[in-house]
C-alpha positions in Angstrom: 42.9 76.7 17.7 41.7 73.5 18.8 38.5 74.8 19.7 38.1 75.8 16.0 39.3 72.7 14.7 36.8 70.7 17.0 33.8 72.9 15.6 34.9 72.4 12.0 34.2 68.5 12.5 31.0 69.5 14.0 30.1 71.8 10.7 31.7 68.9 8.8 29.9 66.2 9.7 26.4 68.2 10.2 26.9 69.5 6.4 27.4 65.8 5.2 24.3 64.6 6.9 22.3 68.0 5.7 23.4 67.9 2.1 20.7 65.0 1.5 18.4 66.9 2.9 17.9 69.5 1.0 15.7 70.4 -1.8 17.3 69.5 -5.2 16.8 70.9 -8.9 17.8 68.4 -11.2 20.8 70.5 -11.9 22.0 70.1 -8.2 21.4 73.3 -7.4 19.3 73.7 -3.9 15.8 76.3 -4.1 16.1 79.7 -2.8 13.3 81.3 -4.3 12.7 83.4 -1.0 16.0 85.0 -1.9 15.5 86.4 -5.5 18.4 85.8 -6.4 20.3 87.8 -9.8 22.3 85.2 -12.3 25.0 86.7 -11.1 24.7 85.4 -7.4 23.3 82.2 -8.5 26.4 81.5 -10.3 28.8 82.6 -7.7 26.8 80.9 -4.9 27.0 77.6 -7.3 30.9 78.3 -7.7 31.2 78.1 -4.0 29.3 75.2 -3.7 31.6 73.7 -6.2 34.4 74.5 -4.5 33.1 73.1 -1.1 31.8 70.2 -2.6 35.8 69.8 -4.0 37.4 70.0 -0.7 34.9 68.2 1.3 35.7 64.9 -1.6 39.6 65.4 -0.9 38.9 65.7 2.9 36.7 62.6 2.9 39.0 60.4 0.8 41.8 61.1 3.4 39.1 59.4 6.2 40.2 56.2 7.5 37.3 53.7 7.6 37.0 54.2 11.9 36.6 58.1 11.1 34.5 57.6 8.4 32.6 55.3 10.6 31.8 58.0 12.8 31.2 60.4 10.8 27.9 58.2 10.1 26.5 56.6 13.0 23.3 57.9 13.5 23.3 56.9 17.0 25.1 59.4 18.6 24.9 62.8 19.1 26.8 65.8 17.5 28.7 66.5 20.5 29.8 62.9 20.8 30.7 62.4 16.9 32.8 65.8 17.8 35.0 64.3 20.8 35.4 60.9 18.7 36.8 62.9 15.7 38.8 65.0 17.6 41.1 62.1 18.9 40.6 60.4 15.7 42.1 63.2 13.0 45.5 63.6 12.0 47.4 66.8 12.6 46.8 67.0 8.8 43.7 66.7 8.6 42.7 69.1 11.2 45.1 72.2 9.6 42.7 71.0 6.4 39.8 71.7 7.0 40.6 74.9 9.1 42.0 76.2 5.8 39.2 74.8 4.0 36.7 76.3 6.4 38.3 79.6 6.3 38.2 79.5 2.7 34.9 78.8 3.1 33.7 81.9 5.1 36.1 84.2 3.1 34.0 83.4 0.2 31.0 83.4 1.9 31.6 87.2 3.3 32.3 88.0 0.0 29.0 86.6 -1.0 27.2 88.2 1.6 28.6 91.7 0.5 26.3 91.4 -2.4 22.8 90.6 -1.2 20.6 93.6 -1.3 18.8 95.0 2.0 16.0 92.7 1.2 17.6 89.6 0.3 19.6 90.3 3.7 16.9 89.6 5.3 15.5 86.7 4.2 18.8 85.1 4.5 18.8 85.7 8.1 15.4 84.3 8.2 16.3 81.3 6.4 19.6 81.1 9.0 17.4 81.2 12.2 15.1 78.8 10.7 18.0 76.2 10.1 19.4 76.9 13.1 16.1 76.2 15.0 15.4 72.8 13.6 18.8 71.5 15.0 20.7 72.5 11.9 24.6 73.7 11.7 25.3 77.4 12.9 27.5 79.2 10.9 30.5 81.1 12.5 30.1 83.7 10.0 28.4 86.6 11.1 24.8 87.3 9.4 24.9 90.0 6.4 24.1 93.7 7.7 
Protein backbone atom coordinates (compact mmCIF):
# COMPACT_ATOMS: atom_id res chain seq x y z
CA UNK A 1 0.00 0.00 0.00
CA UNK A 2 2.48 2.47 0.81
CA UNK A 3 4.36 1.66 -2.14
CA UNK A 4 1.19 2.75 -4.14
CA UNK A 5 0.61 5.72 -2.29
CA UNK A 6 4.38 6.87 -2.75
CA UNK A 7 4.00 6.40 -6.70
CA UNK A 8 0.66 8.22 -6.73
CA UNK A 9 2.64 11.49 -5.48
CA UNK A 10 5.12 10.72 -8.16
CA UNK A 11 2.14 10.55 -10.98
CA UNK A 12 0.76 13.53 -9.05
CA UNK A 13 3.27 15.81 -9.11
CA UNK A 14 4.71 14.71 -12.70
CA UNK A 15 0.90 15.30 -14.14
CA UNK A 16 0.97 18.94 -12.54
CA UNK A 17 4.23 19.78 -14.10
CA UNK A 18 3.11 17.95 -17.55
CA UNK A 19 -0.31 19.59 -17.85
CA UNK A 20 1.45 22.91 -19.10
CA UNK A 21 3.08 21.14 -21.31
CA UNK A 22 0.94 20.00 -23.49
CA UNK A 23 -0.48 21.14 -26.63
CA UNK A 24 -3.76 23.14 -26.01
CA UNK A 25 -6.95 23.87 -28.25
CA UNK A 26 -8.54 26.83 -27.15
CA UNK A 27 -11.21 24.67 -25.83
CA UNK A 28 -8.65 23.01 -23.38
CA UNK A 29 -8.74 20.01 -24.98
CA UNK A 30 -5.02 18.49 -25.78
CA UNK A 31 -4.36 17.23 -29.86
CA UNK A 32 -4.53 13.71 -30.61
CA UNK A 33 -4.92 13.74 -34.15
CA UNK A 34 -2.63 10.45 -34.50
CA UNK A 35 -5.44 8.72 -32.70
CA UNK A 36 -8.63 9.48 -34.90
CA UNK A 37 -10.58 9.65 -32.46
CA UNK A 38 -14.92 9.17 -32.90
CA UNK A 39 -17.10 12.12 -30.93
CA UNK A 40 -17.90 9.67 -28.86
CA UNK A 41 -14.36 9.00 -27.37
CA UNK A 42 -13.51 12.58 -27.53
CA UNK A 43 -16.25 13.31 -25.23
CA UNK A 44 -15.60 10.52 -22.86
CA UNK A 45 -11.88 11.11 -22.82
CA UNK A 46 -12.81 15.02 -22.09
CA UNK A 47 -15.27 13.66 -19.23
CA UNK A 48 -12.36 11.98 -17.64
CA UNK A 49 -10.27 14.80 -17.87
CA UNK A 50 -12.95 16.73 -16.15
CA UNK A 51 -13.11 14.55 -13.56
CA UNK A 52 -9.28 14.44 -12.96
CA UNK A 53 -8.96 17.90 -13.28
CA UNK A 54 -11.88 17.92 -10.27
CA UNK A 55 -10.06 15.79 -7.89
CA UNK A 56 -6.67 17.00 -8.57
CA UNK A 57 -8.35 20.97 -7.46
CA UNK A 58 -9.83 19.25 -4.16
CA UNK A 59 -6.45 17.33 -3.60
CA UNK A 60 -4.42 20.53 -4.17
CA UNK A 61 -6.54 22.82 -1.94
CA UNK A 62 -6.05 20.35 0.99
CA UNK A 63 -1.90 21.02 0.38
CA UNK A 64 -0.31 22.88 3.11
CA UNK A 65 2.03 25.61 1.79
CA UNK A 66 5.49 23.13 2.72
CA UNK A 67 3.75 20.40 0.45
CA UNK A 68 2.79 22.62 -2.02
CA UNK A 69 6.16 23.91 -1.89
CA UNK A 70 7.54 20.77 -2.95
CA UNK A 71 5.35 19.87 -5.13
CA UNK A 72 7.14 22.82 -7.26
CA UNK A 73 10.73 23.16 -6.76
CA UNK A 74 12.19 22.53 -9.81
CA UNK A 75 15.40 21.69 -8.25
CA UNK A 76 14.98 18.37 -7.26
CA UNK A 77 14.39 15.33 -8.73
CA UNK A 78 11.20 13.13 -8.85
CA UNK A 79 12.51 10.68 -6.62
CA UNK A 80 13.33 13.28 -4.01
CA UNK A 81 9.96 15.32 -4.42
CA UNK A 82 8.49 11.60 -3.73
CA UNK A 83 10.40 10.88 -0.23
CA UNK A 84 9.57 14.67 0.83
CA UNK A 85 5.88 14.07 0.11
CA UNK A 86 5.70 10.92 1.50
CA UNK A 87 6.59 12.13 5.15
CA UNK A 88 4.78 15.33 4.39
CA UNK A 89 1.00 13.87 3.55
CA UNK A 90 -1.63 13.22 5.92
CA UNK A 91 -3.13 9.73 6.30
CA UNK A 92 -6.02 11.56 4.50
CA UNK A 93 -4.54 12.62 1.96
CA UNK A 94 -2.73 9.60 0.99
CA UNK A 95 -6.17 7.22 1.09
CA UNK A 96 -7.20 10.33 -1.47
CA UNK A 97 -5.57 10.15 -4.03
CA UNK A 98 -5.27 6.18 -3.96
CA UNK A 99 -9.03 6.32 -4.50
CA UNK A 100 -8.65 9.08 -6.80
CA UNK A 101 -6.04 7.20 -8.75
CA UNK A 102 -7.95 4.13 -8.86
CA UNK A 103 -10.81 6.01 -10.13
CA UNK A 104 -8.59 7.15 -12.46
CA UNK A 105 -7.38 3.87 -14.14
CA UNK A 106 -10.98 2.33 -13.71
CA UNK A 107 -12.09 4.87 -16.17
CA UNK A 108 -9.17 4.77 -18.10
CA UNK A 109 -9.63 0.72 -18.75
CA UNK A 110 -12.89 1.48 -19.58
CA UNK A 111 -11.65 3.93 -22.13
CA UNK A 112 -9.10 1.78 -23.42
CA UNK A 113 -11.82 -1.03 -24.13
CA UNK A 114 -13.00 1.16 -26.88
CA UNK A 115 -10.04 2.11 -29.03
CA UNK A 116 -10.00 0.11 -32.30
CA UNK A 117 -6.92 -2.22 -33.26
CA UNK A 118 -5.45 0.75 -34.90
CA UNK A 119 -5.95 3.49 -32.51
CA UNK A 120 -4.45 0.72 -30.00
CA UNK A 121 -1.56 1.20 -31.40
CA UNK A 122 -0.86 4.48 -31.74
CA UNK A 123 -1.72 4.95 -28.21
CA UNK A 124 1.04 2.77 -27.25
CA UNK A 125 3.17 4.66 -29.48
CA UNK A 126 2.33 7.81 -28.06
CA UNK A 127 2.86 6.02 -24.28
CA UNK A 128 6.50 4.85 -25.20
CA UNK A 129 7.14 8.15 -26.53
CA UNK A 130 6.10 9.99 -23.23
CA UNK A 131 7.59 7.60 -21.35
CA UNK A 132 11.02 8.11 -23.15
CA UNK A 133 11.30 11.80 -22.79
CA UNK A 134 11.26 11.35 -18.93
CA UNK A 135 7.46 11.64 -18.77
CA UNK A 136 5.01 9.78 -16.09
CA UNK A 137 4.47 5.91 -16.61
CA UNK A 138 1.15 4.79 -16.20
CA UNK A 139 0.38 1.74 -13.96
CA UNK A 140 -2.33 0.82 -16.28
CA UNK A 141 -1.51 -1.69 -18.60
CA UNK A 142 -1.35 -0.70 -22.45
CA UNK A 143 -4.71 -1.55 -24.50
CA UNK A 144 -4.45 -5.10 -26.32
Amino acid sequence: MKGLTLSTVLVLGLSLTSVAQNKQKKDGERERPELNLTETQKTQMKEMRDKDKVNRNKFEATLSDEQKAVMSDKTISPKEKKDKLATLLSADQKKTMVANKAEAEKKQAEFAKTLTPEQKVEFNKMREKREGMGGPKKGAKKPQ
